[in-house]
Each structure stands twice: as structure tokens, then as C-alpha cells.
C-alpha positions, -999 to 999 in steps of 0.1 A, spaced: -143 -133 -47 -106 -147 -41 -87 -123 -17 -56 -115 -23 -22 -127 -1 -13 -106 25 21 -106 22 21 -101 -11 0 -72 -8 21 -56 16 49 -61 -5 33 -36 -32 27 -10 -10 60 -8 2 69 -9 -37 43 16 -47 57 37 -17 98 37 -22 86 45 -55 67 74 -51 93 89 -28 122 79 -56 101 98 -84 97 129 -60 132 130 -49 141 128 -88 118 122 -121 130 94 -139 114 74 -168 127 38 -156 110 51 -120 76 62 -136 76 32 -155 77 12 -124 54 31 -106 23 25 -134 34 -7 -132 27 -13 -90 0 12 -96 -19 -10 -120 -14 -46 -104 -23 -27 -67 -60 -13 -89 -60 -53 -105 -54 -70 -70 -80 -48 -50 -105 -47 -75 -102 -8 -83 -100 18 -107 -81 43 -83 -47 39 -70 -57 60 -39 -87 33 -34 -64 5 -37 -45 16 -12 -75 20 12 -84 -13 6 -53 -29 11 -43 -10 39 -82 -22 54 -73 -59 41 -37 -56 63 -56 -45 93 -81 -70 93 -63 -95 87 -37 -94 117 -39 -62 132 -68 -48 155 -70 -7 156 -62 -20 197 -35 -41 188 -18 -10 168 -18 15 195 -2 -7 218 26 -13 196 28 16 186 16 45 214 22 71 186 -6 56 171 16 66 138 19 26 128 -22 27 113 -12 58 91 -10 46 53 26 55 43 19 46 8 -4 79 -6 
């Protein structure tokens, strides 16, 4: 199975999650459009049905693939950093 890019995956997330805070703060149908449209290519690109599992498993592909659970409480002692921000 091909795994997705990195960077690119962190790129939706941060979509996915400006998004959901935009749509909270005020409902708008450009912003919900938007939002199923992250949604769906974040399900495509992990290989899920579930927005909430895509985001697990691109927030596990992230930390494997640069960032030990040791390397993220020394950066950040708050040990906030490994916290998903995106559900």
C-alpha cells in the first residue's frame, strides 16, 4: 500500500482544522462545502470511512514519521504538542 506524503498530510489537517473552527465560529455553506471536501480526501488518503479515524491515522503517520512520543515532550514539556488539534 502507497503511503501518503507527509507534508501533504499535514497540510489537511491544518485545513480540516481552520475549517472546523471557521464553521463553529459561523455556519456558512462555502465553509461546509469545504469542509466535506478535506473531510473526504483526509477518509481517501488514510484509507477510511470516518473522518475521526482519518485523523488518528494521520496524526499516527505524523508521529512516526519524524516525531518520537520522547522527542515531543522535550519540545514541548506541556506535552500539549501530541494532542490532535484537528477533532
Amino acid at each position: 500500500m502507497l503511503e501518503p506524503d507527509p507534508k501533504v498530510v499535514r497540510e489537511l489537517l491544518t485545513r480540516y482544522a481552520s475549517l472546523r473552527i471557521a464553521q463553529a465560529e459561523s455556519q456558512r455553506p462555502t465553509t461546509g462545502r469545504e469542509l466535506a471536501d478535506v473531510s473526504y480526501t483526509l477518509c481517501v488518503m488514510m484509507a477510511t470511512t470516518s473522518i475521526h479515524d482519518a485523523v488518528a491515522k494521520a496524526d499516527a503517520l505524523l508521529l512516526a514519521k519524524g516525531r518520537t512520543p520522547d522527542a515531543v515532550r522535550a519540545a514541548d514539556p506541556d506535552g500539549e504538542s501530541g494532542l490532535s488539534l484537528a477533532v
